[in-house]
C-alpha positions as CSV (number, residue, x, y, z in Angstrom):
1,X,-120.6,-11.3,-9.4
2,X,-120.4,-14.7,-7.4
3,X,-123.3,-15.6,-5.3
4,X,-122.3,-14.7,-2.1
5,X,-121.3,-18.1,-0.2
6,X,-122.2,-18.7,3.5
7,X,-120.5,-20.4,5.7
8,X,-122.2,-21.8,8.6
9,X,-123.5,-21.7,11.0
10,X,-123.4,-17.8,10.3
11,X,-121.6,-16.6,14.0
12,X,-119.6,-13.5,14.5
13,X,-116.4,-16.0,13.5
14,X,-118.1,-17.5,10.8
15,X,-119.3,-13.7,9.3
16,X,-115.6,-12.1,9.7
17,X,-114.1,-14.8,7.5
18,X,-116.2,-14.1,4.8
19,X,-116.0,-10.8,5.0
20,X,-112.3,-11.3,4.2
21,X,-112.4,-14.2,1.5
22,X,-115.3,-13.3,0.0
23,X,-116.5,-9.9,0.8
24,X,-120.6,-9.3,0.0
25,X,-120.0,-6.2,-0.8
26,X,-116.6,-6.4,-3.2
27,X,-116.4,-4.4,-6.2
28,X,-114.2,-6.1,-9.0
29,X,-112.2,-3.6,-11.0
30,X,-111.7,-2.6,-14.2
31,X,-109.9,-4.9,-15.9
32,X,-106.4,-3.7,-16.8
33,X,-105.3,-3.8,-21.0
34,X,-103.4,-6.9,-20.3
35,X,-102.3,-8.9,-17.6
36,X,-98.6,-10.7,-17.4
37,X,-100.3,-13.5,-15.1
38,X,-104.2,-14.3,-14.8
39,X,-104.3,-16.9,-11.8
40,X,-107.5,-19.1,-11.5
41,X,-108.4,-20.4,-8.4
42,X,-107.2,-18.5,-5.0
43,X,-106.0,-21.6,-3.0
44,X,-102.9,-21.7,-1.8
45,X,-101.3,-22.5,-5.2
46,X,-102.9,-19.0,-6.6
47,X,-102.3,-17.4,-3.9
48,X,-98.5,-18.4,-3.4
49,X,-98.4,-17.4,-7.5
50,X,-100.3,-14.3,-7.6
51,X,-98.1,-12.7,-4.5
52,X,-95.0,-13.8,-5.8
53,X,-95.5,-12.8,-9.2
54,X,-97.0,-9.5,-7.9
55,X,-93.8,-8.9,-5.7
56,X,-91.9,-9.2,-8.4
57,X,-93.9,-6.3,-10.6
58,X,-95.8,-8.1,-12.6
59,X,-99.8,-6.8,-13.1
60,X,-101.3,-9.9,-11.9
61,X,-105.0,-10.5,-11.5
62,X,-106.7,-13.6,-9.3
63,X,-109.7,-15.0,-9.8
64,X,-112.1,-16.9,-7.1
65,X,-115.5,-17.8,-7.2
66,X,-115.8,-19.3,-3.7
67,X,-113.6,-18.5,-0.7
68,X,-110.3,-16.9,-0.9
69,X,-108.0,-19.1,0.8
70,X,-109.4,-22.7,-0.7
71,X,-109.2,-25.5,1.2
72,X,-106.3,-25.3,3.3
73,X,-107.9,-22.3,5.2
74,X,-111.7,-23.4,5.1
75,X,-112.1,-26.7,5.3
76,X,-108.7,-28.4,5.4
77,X,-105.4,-28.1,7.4
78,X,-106.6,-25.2,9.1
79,X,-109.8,-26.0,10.7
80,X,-108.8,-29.7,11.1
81,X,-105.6,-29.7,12.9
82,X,-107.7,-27.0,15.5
83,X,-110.0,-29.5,16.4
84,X,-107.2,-32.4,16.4
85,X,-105.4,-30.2,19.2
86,X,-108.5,-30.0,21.2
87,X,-108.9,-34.1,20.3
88,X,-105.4,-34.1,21.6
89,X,-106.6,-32.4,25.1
90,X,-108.8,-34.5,25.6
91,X,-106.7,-37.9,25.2
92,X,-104.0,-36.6,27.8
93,X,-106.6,-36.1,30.4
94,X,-108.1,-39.4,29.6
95,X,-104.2,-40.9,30.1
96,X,-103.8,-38.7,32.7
97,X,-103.0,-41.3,35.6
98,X,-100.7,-42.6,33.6
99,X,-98.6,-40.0,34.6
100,X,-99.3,-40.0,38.6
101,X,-102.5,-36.6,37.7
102,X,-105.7,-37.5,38.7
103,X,-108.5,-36.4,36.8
104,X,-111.8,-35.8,38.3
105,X,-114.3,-38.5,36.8
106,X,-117.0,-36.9,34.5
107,X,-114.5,-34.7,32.8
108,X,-116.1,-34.2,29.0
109,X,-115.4,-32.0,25.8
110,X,-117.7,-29.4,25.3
111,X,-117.7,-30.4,21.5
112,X,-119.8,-26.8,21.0
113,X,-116.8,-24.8,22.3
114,X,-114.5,-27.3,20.7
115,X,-116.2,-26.2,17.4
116,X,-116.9,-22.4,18.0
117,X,-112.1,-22.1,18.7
118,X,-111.9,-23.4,15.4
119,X,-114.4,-21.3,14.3
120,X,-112.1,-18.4,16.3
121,X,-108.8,-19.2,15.3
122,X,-109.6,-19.6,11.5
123,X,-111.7,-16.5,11.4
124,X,-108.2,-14.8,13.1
125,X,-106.0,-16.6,10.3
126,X,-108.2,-15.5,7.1
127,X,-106.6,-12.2,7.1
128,X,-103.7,-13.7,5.7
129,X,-106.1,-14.9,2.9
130,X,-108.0,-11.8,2.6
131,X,-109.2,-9.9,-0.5
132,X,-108.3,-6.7,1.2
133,X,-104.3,-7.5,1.6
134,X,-103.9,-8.7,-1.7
135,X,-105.7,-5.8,-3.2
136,X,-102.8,-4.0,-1.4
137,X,-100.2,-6.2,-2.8
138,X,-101.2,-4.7,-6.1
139,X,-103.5,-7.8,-7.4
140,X,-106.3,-7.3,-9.2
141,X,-108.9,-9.4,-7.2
142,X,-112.4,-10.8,-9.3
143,X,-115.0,-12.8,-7.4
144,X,-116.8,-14.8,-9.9
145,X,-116.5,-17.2,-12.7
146,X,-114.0,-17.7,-14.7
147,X,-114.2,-19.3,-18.3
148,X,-111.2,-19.3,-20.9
149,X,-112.6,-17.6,-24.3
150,X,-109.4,-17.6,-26.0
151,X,-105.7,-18.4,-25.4
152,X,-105.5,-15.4,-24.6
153,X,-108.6,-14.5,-22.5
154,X,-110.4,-15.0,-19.5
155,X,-114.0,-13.6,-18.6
156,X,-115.5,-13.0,-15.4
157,X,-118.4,-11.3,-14.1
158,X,-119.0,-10.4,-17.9
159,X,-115.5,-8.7,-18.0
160,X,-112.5,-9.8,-20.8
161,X,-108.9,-10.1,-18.6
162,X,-106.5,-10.8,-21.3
163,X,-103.2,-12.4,-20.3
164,X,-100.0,-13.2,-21.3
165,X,-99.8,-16.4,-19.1
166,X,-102.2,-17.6,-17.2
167,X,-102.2,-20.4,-14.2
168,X,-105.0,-22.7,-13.8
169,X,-105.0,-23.0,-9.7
170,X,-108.9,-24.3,-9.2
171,X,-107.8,-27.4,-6.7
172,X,-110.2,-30.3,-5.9
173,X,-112.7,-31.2,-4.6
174,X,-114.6,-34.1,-2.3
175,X,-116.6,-37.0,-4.0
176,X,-119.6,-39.1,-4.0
177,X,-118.3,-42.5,-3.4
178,X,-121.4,-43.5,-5.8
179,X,-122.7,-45.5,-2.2
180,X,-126.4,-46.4,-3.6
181,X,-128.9,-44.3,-1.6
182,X,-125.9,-42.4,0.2
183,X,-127.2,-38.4,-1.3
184,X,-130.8,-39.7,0.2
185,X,-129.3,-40.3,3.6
186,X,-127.3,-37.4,3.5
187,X,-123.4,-37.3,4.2
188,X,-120.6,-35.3,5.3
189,X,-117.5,-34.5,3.8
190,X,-114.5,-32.0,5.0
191,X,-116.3,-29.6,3.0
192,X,-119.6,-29.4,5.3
193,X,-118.1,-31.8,8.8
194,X,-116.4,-28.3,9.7
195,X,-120.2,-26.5,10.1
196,X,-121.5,-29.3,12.9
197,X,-122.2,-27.7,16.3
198,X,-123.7,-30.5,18.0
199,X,-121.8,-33.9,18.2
200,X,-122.9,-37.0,16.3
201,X,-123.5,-40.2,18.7
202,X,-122.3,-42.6,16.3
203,X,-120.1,-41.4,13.1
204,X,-119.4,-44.0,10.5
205,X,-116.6,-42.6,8.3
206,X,-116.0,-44.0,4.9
207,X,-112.4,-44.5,3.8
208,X,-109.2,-44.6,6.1
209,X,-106.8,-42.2,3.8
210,X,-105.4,-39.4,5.6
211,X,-108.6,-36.8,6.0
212,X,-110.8,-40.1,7.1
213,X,-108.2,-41.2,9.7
214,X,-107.5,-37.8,11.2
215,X,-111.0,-36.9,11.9
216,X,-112.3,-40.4,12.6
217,X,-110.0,-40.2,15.6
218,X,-110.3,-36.8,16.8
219,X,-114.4,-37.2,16.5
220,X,-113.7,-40.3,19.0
221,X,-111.4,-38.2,21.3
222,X,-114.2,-35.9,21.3
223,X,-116.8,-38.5,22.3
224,X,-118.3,-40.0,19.3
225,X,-118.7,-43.3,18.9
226,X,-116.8,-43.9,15.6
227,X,-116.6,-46.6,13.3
228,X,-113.8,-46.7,10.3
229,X,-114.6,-48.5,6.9
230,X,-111.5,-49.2,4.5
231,X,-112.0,-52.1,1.7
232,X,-108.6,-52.3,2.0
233,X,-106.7,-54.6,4.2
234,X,-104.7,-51.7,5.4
235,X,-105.3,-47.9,6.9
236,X,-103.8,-45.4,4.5
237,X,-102.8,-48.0,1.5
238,X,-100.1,-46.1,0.1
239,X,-97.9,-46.4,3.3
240,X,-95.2,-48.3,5.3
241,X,-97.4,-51.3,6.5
242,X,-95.6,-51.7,10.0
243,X,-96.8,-47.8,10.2
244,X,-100.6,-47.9,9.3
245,X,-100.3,-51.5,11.6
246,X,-99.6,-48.9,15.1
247,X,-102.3,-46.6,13.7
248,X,-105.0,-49.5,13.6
249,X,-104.1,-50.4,17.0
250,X,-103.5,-46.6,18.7
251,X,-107.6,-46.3,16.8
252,X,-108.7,-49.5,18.5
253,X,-107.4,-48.4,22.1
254,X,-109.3,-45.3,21.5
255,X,-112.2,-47.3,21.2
256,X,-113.0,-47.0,17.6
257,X,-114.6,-49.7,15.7
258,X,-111.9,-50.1,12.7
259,X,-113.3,-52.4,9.7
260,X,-110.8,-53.3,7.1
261,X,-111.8,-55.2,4.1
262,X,-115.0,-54.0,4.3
263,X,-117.4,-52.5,1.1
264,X,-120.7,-50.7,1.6
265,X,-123.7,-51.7,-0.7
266,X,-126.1,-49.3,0.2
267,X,-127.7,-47.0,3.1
268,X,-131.1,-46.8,4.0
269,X,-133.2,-44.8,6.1
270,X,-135.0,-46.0,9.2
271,X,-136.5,-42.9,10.6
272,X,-133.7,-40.1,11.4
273,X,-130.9,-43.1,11.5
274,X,-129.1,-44.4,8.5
275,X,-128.3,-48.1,8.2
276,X,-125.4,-48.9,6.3
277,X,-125.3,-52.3,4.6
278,X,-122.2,-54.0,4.6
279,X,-119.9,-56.7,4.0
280,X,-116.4,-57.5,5.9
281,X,-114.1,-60.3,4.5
282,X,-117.7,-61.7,2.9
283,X,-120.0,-61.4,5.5
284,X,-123.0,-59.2,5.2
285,X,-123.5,-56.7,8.6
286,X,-125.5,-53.3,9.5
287,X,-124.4,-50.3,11.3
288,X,-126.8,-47.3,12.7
289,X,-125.2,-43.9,12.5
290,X,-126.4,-40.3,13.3
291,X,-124.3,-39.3,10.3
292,X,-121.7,-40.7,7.8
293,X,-118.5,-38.8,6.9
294,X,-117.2,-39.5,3.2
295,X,-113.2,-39.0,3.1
296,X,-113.0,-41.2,-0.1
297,X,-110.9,-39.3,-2.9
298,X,-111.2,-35.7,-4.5
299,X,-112.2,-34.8,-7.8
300,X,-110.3,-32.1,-9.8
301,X,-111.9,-28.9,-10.4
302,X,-112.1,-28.6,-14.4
303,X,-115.7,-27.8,-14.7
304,X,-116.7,-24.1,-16.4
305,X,-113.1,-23.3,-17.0
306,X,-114.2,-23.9,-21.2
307,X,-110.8,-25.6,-21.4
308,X,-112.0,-27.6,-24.6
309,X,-111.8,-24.3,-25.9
310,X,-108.5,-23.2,-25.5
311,X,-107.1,-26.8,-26.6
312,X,-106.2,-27.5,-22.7
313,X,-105.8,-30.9,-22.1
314,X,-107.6,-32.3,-19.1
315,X,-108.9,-35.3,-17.7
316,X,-112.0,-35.4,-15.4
317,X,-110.1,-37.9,-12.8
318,X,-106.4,-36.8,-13.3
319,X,-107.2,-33.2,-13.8
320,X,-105.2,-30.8,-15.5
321,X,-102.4,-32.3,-17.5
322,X,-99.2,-30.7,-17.6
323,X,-95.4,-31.4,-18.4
324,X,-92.5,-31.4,-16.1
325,X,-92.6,-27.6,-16.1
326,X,-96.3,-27.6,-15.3
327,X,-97.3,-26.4,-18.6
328,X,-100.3,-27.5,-20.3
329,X,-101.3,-28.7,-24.0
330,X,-101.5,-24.9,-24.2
331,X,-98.2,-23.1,-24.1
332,X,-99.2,-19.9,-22.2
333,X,-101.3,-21.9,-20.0
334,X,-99.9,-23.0,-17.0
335,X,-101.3,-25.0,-13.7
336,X,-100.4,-25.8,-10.1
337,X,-101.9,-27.3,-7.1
338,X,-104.4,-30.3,-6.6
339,X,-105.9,-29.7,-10.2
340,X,-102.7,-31.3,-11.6
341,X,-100.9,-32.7,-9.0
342,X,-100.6,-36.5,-7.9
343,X,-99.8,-35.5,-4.3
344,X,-102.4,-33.1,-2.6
345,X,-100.5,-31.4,-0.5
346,X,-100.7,-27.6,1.1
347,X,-96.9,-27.6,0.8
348,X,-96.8,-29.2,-3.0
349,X,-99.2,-26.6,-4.0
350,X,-96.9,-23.8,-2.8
351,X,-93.9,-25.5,-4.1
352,X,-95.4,-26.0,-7.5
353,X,-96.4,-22.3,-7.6
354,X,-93.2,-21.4,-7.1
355,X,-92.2,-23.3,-9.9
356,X,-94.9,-21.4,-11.9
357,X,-93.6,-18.3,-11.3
358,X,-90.3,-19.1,-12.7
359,X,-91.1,-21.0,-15.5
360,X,-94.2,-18.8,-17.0
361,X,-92.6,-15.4,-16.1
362,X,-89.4,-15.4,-16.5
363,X,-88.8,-18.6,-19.0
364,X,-87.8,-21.2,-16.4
365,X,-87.2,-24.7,-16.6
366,X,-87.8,-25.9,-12.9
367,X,-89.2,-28.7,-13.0
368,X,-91.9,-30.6,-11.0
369,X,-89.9,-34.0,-10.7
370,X,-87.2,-32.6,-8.9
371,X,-88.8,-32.2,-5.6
372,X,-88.5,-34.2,-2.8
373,X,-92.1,-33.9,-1.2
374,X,-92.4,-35.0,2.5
375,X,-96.2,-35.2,3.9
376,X,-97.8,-36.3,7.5
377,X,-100.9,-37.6,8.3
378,X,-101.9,-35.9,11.7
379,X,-102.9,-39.0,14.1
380,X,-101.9,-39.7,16.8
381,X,-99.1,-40.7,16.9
382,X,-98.6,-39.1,13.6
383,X,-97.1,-40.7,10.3
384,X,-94.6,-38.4,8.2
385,X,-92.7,-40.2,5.0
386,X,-90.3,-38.3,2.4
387,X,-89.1,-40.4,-0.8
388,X,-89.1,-43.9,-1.6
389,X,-90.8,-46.7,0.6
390,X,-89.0,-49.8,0.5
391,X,-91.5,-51.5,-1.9
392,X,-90.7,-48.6,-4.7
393,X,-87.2,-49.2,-4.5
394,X,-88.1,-52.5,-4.8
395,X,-90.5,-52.0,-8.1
396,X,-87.4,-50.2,-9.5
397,X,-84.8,-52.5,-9.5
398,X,-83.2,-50.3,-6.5
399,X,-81.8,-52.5,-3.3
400,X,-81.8,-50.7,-0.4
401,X,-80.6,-51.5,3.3
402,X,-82.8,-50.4,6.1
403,X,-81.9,-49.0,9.2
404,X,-84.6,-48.7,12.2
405,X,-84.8,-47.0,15.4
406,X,-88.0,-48.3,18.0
407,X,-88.9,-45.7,20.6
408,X,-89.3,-47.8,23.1
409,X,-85.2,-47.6,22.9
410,X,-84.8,-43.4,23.0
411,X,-85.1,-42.0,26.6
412,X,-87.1,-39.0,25.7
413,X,-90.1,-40.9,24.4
414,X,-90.2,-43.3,27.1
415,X,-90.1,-40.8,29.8
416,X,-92.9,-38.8,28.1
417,X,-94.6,-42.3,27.1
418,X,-94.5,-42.0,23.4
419,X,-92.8,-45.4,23.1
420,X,-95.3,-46.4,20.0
421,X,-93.4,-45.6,16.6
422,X,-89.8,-45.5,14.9
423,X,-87.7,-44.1,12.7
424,X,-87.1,-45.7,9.3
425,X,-84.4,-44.9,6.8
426,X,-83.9,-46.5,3.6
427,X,-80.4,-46.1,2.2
428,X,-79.0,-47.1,-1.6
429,X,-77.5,-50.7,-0.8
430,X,-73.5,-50.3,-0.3
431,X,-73.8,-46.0,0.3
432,X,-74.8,-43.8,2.8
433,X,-77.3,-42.3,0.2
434,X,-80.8,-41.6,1.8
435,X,-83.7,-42.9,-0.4
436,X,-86.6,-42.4,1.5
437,X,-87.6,-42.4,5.5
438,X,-90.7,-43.0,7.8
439,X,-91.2,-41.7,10.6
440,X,-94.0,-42.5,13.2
441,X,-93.7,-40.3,16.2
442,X,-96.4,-37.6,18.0
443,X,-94.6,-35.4,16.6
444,X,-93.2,-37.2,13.4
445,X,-94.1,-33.9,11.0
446,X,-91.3,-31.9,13.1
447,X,-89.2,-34.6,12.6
448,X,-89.3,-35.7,8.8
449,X,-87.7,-32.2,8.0
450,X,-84.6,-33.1,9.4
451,X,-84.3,-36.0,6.3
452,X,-85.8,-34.2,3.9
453,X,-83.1,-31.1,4.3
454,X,-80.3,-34.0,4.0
455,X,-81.9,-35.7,1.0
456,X,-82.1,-32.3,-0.8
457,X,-78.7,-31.3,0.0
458,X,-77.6,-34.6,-0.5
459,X,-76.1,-35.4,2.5
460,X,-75.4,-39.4,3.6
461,X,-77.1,-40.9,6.5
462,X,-73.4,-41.3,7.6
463,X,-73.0,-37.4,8.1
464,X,-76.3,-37.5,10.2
465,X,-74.3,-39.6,12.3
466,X,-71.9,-36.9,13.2
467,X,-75.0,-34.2,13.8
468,X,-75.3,-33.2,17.6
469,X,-78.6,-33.1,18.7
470,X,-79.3,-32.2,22.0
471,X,-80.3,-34.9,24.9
472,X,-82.4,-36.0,25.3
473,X,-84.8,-35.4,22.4
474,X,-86.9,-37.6,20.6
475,X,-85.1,-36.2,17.5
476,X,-82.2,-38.4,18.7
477,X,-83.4,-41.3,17.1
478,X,-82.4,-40.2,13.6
479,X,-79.3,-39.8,14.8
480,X,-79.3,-43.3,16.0
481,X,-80.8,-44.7,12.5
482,X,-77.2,-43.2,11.8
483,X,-75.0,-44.6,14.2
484,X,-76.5,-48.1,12.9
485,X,-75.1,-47.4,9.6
486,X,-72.0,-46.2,10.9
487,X,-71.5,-49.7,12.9
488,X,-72.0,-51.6,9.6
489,X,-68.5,-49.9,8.1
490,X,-66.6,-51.1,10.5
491,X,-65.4,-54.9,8.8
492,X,-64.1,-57.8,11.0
493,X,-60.9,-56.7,10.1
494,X,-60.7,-53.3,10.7
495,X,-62.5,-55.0,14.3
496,X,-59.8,-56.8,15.2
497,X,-57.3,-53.8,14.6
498,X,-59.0,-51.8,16.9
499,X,-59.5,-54.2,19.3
500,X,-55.6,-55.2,19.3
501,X,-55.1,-50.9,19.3
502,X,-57.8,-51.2,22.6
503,X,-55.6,-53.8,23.8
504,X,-52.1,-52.2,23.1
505,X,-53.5,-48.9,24.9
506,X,-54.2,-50.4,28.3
507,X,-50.4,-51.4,28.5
């Protein structure tokens, strides 16, 4: 059996979610002759696998040595995105006047209560995870270890499950940045940052990808004093520049101290502070912090599985490695989620599972490269993309026209003062034929679905154009990306027949 995790600090909240996703006093069950699916890992890519495959009759056991639920429920989307909304709270009070409300001066987040509603509301959402409802779904559930002993096999708790398949769903996990004298100091990560109580002072966050930006902010809504470190010369290096540009400048009016092009050589210890040592463009500096938050990469989860073993391929940066069909090096093996995936996603690891099932159950060919994968980083305002960025087409050989829509020029943003952001739509030069789309808005996650349904069903930017959305919205702004496009069909000549047909009418 797997030693009982604890999640802390150990509050009523705290004790009901593990009593779901990793009950102390679970009894795994007798393993059944053989299994048509073993699934590894009970994140949301084994989960999505094991219920699917379970709904459709096949004698499917999971296997999870920590928390049921992975990352996404513990110490990911779910937890995080509570504490952004409280973040979020706290920034329309501060803008309040803005908006003819006045706020009593003094007004504070109780960061405690803050913590203990996350606490609340993921404790309430863990019964989707639980080990209880997918015992009734007809899995067999095993907390413990699991390590391959054939291509065939699986053992855990000192109990054989053989398979036919089996999917390798173990996810990822945070890293040591390799900071010298960083594990003396002591650091957080997303894995432990979700366990505070009391507030830091002064929070110094390595790395400004998605999980560093998110909580750097909401920590600073919430009345840290945050600085941001990125060696980069850009915030979240894989995106539209003129994006991660309005999120360096929505952070600085927040107050917090952004750093770009900035290494760390070392932290030391001056009492209970930490000094971080540090250079920006060259230039050596310090900073004091109470405590430092690492959101610098993720590690795949390939340790213990025995994969040499079974003649699964793997690599200890890449992770798993799999085809097109998310098979690996061993046919019966299969994987899904962050272990294998470029893109570490909640919603890739549940589309990839889906794939799974297909492919390893029922002989599918579905394949991994056909999905058009949208994702949002959850600042504010927020940053969703689908598809190509203008610089991939680029890389490609692919020449794209752009079409842009500004905020500041859509009525519903202005009059709820969300002018900061756009909408940007890449089409195939010469077609209507959407590539790829960014879209910084509040709410830009709501809104990136809207292109990513037309790029799946393969429906032009032009058709968009002819889409009623109600007014006013700040949806409307696709639509206008639309009407841009629309404007550039019309030719000088076929101008100048409808302005003699204008003409001809007023007679």
């Amino acid at each position: 059996m797997a030693a009982q995790p604890r999640v802390l600090p150990q509050d009523e909240y705290n004790q009901t979610l593990e009593s779901r996703v990793h009950p102390q006093d679970w009894q795994n069950p007798e393993p059944a002759p053989r299994y048509n699916l073993v699934v590894i890992g009970a994140g949301t890519a084994g989960l999505i696998t094991a219920a699917g495959a379970a709904g459709l009759g096949a004698r499917v056991a999971l296997v999870e040595r920590h928390l049921l639920g992975g990352d996404c429920l513990n110490v990911g989307c779910v937890p995080s995105k509570c504490i952004i909304r409280s973040s979020r709270v706290c920034a329309d009070v501060r803008d309040a006047q803005a908006f003819g409300i006045q706020v009593p001066e003094g007004v504070q987040a109780d960061f405690a209560a803050v913590m203990e509603r996350m606490r609340r509301l993921r404790s309430r959402i863990s019964v989707n995870d639980s080990a209880e409802r997918y015992r009734e779904m007809g899995v067999d559930v095993f907390l413990g270890d699991a390590r391959f002993t054939g291509p065939d096999a699986v053992e855990v708790d000192g109990k054989t499950l053989r398979f036919k398949k089996a999917v390798i769903a173990t996810g990822a996990r945070a890293v040591d940045p390799g900071v010298p004298g960083l594990p003396e100091a002591g650091f957080l990560t997303n894995e432990t940052v979700f366990s505070l109580t009391e507030r830091p002072a002064r929070l110094v966050v390595f790395g400004a990808g998605p999980i560093g930006c998110e909580l750097a902010q909401a920590f600073q809504r919430l009345g840290s004093q945050v600085t941001i470190i990125e060696r980069g010369p850009q915030f979240l290096s894989r995106e539209d520049r003129d994006a991660a540009n309005i999120l360096v400048e929505a952070f600085r009016r927040d107050g917090i101290d952004v750093r770009l092009n900035t290494t760390v050589d070392r932290v030391t210890l001056s009492g209970a502070e930490k000094i971080i040592h540090l250079k920006t463009d060259g230039q050596d500096g310090e900073l004091g912090a109470d405590e430092i938050l690492v959101g610098a990469g993720r590690a795949p989860n390939v340790d213990g599985l025995n994969l040499e073993a079974v003649g699964v391929q793997y690599d200890t940066r890449r992770g798993v490695i799999v085809n097109d069909y998310l098979q690996t090096s061993q046919p019966g093996i299969y994987a899904a989620g962050d272990i294998c995936l470029r893109y570490k996603f909640t919603h890739t690891a549940d589309a990839t599972a889906r794939i799974v099932i297909q492919n390893a159950l029922f002989g599918g060919r579905k394949k991994q490269s056909a999905l058009t994968i949208p994702w949002c980083t959850y600042t504010d305002p927020e940053i969703a993309h689908v598809g190509l960025y203008e610089g991939d087409a680029e890389k490609q050989g692919i020449a794209v026209d752009t079409f842009v829509r500004h905020f500041d020029e859509v009525d519903r943003a202005i009059a709820e003062g969300d002018e900061e952001g756009f909408v940007k739509v890449h089409v195939r030069k010469g077609t209507d034929q959407i590539l790829g789309a960014t879209i910084v808005a509040r709410h830009a996650g709501e809104m990136i679905s809207e292109i990513t349904v037309a790029m799946v069903g393969k429906v032009g930017l032009k058709t968009l154009g002819s889409v009623i959305h109600p007014y006013p919205t700040q949806a409307e702004a696709i639509k206008h990306t639309a009407d841009a496009y629309n404007r550039t069909r019309l030719t000088p000549f076929v101008k100048s027949l409808f302005v003699r047909w204008l003409a001809w009418s007023r007679k």
